[in-house]
VOPAGU-2260 file (C-alpha; in pm, 1 decimal, decimal comma):
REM VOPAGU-2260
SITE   aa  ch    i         X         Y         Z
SITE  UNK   A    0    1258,4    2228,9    1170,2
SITE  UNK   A    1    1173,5    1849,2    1187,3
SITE  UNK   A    2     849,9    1677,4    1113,6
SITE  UNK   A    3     719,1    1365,6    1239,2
SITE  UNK   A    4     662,2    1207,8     917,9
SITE  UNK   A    5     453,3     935,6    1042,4
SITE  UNK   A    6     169,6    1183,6    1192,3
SITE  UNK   A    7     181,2    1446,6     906,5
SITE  UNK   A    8      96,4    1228,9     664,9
SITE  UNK   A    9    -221,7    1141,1     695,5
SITE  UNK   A   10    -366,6    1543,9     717,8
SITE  UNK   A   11    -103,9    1724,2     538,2
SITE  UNK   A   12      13,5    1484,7     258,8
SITE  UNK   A   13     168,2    1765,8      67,5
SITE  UNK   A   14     395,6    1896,5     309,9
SITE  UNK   A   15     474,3    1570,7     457,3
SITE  UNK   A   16     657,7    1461,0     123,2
SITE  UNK   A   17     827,3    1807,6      -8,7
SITE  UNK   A   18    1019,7    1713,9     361,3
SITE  UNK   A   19    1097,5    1357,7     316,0
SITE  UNK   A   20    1203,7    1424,3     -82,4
SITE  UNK   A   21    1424,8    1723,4      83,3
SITE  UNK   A   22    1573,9    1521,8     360,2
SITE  UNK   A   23    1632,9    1233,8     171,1
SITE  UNK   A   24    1440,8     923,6     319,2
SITE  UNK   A   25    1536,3     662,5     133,6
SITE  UNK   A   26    1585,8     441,4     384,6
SITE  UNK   A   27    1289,9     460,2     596,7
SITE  UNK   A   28    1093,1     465,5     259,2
SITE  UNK   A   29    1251,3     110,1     144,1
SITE  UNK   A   30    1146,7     -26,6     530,0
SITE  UNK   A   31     803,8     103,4     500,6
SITE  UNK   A   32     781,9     -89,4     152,9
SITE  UNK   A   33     837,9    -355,4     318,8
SITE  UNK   A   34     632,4    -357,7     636,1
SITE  UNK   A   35     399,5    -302,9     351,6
SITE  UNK   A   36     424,2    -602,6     171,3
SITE  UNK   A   37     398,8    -815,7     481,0
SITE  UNK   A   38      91,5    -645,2     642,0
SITE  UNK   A   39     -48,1    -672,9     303,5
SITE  UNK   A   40      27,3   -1033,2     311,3
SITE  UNK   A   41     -61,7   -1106,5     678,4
SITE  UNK   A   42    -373,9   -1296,5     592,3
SITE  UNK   A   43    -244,0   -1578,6     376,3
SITE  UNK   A   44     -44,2   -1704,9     692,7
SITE  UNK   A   45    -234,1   -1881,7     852,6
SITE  UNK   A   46    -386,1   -2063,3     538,0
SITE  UNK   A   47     -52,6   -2115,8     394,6
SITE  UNK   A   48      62,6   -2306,2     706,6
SITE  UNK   A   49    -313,3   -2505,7     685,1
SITE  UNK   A   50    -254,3   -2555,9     342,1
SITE  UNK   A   51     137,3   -2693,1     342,0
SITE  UNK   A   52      88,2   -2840,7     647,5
SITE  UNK   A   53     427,5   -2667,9     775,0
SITE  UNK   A   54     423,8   -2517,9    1137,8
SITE  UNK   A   55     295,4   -2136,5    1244,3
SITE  UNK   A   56     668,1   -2037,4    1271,7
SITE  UNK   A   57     729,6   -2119,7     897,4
SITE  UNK   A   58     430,2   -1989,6     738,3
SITE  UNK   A   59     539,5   -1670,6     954,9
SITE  UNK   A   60     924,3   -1696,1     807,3
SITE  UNK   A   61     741,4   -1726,2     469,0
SITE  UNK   A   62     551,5   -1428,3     516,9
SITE  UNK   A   63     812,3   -1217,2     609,6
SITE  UNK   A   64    1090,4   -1297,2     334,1
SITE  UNK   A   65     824,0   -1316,8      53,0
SITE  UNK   A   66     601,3   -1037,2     174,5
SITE  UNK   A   67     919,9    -816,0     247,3
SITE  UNK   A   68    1037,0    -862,1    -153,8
SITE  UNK   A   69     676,6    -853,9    -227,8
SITE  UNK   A   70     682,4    -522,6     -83,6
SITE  UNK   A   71    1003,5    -425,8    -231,9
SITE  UNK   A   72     934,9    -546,3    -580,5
SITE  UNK   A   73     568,2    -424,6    -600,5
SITE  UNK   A   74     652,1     -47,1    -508,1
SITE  UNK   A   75     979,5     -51,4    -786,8
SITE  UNK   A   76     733,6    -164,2   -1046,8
SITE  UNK   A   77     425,3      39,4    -916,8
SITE  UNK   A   78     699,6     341,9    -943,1
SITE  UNK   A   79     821,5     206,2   -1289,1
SITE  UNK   A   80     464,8     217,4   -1422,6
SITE  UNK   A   81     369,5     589,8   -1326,6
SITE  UNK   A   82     668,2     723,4   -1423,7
SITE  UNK   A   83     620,4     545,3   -1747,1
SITE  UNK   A   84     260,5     652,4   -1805,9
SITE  UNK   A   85     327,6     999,9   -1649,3
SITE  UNK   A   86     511,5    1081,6   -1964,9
SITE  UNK   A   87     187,4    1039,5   -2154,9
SITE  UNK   A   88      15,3    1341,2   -1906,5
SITE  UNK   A   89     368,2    1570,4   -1964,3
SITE  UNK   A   90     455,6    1458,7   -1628,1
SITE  UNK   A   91     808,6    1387,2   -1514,7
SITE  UNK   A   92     984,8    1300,6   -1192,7
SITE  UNK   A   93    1222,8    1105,9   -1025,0
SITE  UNK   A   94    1155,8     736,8    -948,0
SITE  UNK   A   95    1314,8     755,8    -577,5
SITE  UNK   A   96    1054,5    1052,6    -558,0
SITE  UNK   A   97     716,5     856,4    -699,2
SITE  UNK   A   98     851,0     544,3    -465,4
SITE  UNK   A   99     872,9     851,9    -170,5
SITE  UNK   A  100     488,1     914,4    -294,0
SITE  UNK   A  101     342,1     572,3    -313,4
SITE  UNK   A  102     496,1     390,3     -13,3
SITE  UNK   A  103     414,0     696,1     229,6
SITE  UNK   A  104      29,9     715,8     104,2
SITE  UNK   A  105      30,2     347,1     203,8
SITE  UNK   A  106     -39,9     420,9     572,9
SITE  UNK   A  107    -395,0     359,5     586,7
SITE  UNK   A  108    -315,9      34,4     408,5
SITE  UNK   A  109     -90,5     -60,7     618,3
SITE  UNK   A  110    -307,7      25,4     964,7
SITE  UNK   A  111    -659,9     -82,6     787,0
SITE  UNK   A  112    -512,7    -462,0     679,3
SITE  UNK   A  113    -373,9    -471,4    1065,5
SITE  UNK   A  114    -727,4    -404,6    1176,1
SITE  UNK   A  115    -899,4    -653,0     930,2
SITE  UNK   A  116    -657,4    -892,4    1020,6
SITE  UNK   A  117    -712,2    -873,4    1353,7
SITE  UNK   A  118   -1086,7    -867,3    1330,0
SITE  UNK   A  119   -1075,4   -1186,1    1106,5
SITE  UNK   A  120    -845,7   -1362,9    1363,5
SITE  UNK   A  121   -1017,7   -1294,3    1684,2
SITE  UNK   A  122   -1319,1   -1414,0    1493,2
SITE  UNK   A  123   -1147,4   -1738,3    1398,0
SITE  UNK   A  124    -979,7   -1782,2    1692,9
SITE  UNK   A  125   -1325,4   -1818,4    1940,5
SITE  UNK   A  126   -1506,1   -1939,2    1624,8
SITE  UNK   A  127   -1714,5   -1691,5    1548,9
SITE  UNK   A  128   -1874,3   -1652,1    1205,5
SITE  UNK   A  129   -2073,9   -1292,0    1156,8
SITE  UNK   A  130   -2221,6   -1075,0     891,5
SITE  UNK   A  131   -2118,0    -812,5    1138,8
SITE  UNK   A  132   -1744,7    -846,0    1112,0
SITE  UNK   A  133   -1746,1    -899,4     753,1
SITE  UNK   A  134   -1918,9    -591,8     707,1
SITE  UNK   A  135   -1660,9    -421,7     921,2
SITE  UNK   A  136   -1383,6    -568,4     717,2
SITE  UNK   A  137   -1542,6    -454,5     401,2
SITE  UNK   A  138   -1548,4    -132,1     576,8
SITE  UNK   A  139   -1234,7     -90,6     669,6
SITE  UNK   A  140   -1067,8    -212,5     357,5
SITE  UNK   A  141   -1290,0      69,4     148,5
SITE  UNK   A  142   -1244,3     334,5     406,1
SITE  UNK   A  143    -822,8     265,6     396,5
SITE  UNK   A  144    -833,9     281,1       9,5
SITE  UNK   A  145   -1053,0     548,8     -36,2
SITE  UNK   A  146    -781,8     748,1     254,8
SITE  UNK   A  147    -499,0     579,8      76,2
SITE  UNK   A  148    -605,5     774,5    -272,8
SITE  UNK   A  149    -679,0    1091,5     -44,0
SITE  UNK   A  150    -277,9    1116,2      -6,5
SITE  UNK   A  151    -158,7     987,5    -297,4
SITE  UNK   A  152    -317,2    1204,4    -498,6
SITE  UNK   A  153    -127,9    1512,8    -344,0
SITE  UNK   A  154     196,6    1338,2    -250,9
SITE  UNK   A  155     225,2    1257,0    -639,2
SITE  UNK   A  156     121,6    1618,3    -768,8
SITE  UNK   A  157     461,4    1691,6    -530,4
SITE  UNK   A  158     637,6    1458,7    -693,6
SITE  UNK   A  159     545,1    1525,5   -1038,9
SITE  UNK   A  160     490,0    1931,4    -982,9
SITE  UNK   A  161     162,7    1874,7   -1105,4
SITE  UNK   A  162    -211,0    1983,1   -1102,8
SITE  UNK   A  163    -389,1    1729,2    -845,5
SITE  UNK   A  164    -619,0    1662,4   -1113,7
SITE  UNK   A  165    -369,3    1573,8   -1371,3
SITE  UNK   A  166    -235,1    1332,3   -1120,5
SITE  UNK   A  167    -610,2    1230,0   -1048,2
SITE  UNK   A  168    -619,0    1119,7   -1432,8
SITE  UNK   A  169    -298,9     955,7   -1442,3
SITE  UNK   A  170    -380,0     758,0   -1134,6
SITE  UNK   A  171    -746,4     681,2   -1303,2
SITE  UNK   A  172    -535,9     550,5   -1622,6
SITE  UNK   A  173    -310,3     361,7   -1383,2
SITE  UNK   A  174    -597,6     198,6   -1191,8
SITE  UNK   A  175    -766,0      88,6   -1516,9
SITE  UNK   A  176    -472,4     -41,8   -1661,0
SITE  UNK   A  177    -266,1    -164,9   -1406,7
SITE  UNK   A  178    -438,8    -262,8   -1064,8
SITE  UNK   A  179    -789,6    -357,4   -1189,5
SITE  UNK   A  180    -643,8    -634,1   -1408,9
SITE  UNK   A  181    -425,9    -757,2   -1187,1
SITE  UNK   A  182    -655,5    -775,9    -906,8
SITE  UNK   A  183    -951,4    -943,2   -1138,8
SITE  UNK   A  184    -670,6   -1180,8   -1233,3
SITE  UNK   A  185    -588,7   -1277,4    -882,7
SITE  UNK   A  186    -963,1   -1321,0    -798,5
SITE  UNK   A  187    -996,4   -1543,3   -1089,1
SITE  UNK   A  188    -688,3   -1756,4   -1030,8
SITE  UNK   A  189    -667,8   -1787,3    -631,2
């Protein structure tokens, strides 16, 4: 039987990666990685080409080599990490698995940073500055994250043949220790 992939994952997270672990998507997981890290990157292009004074079409081929490695880079490491602290919960797996796990729970990242984006730029583009659309952003961003954790949670207890609440704590350690510094750390520097 074949799945869409793309449409299971967002209501049946479980299922969705015991099938792409058992039909081996390696390389559909390494292109979502890194339509990842350029959708996640999408909104620094058009104040990197302000801000270098280079052209649209630059900034764009910017984007797209550095967000693609970005991607690339970002889900090896963010793979590295859990399968480093998973020992510490008694939890073991494969890192082509955990990469399987994160970069498929990424889908509401991926589709909410479109949205903001696009929100953001059709506000720029007629000059429009509202409380509104930043509250929709805000929205968005929270409601994508908040989704995003919905499937990771059970893609990784897959992955790790695991409790979803001992992947809940590992993930809790792994946000404490991992994103929330780097993220307060980008606030404070950029």
């Amino acid at each position: 039987m074949t799945l869409n992939p793309i449409t299971m994952i967002w209501f049946h997270p479980s299922q969705t990666i015991k099938y792409l672990i058992s039909h081996k998507y390696k390389i559909t997981t390494t292109a979502l990685a890194i339509g990842y890290g350029i959708v996640y990157n999408l909104p620094g292009l058009f104040p990197v080409s302000d801000e270098f004074d280079i052209s649209l079409f630059m900034a764009l081929v910017i984007l797209l080599v550095f967000g693609a490695i970005f991607g690339l880079i970002s889900i090896y490491i963010r793979s590295w990490i859990l399968k480093v602290l998973g020992k510490f919960f008694a939890l073991s797996a494969h890192s082509t698995n955990i990469r399987i796990g994160i970069v498929w729970s990424q889908w509401p990242i991926i589709i909410g940073s479109l949205l903001s984006f696009t929100i953001i730029e059709i506000e720029h583009y007629f000059q429009l500055t509202s409380t509104v659309s930043t509250t929709v952003v805000n929205a968005i961003d929270l409601t994508s994250w908040i989704w995003m954790l919905a499937l990771l949670v059970p893609a990784l207890s897959v992955v790790f043949k695991a409790e979803k609440s001992k992947v809940f704590a590992l993930l809790f350690f792994y946000i404490a220790l991992v994103e929330l510094p780097l993220n307060c750390a980008r606030l404070l520097f950029l």
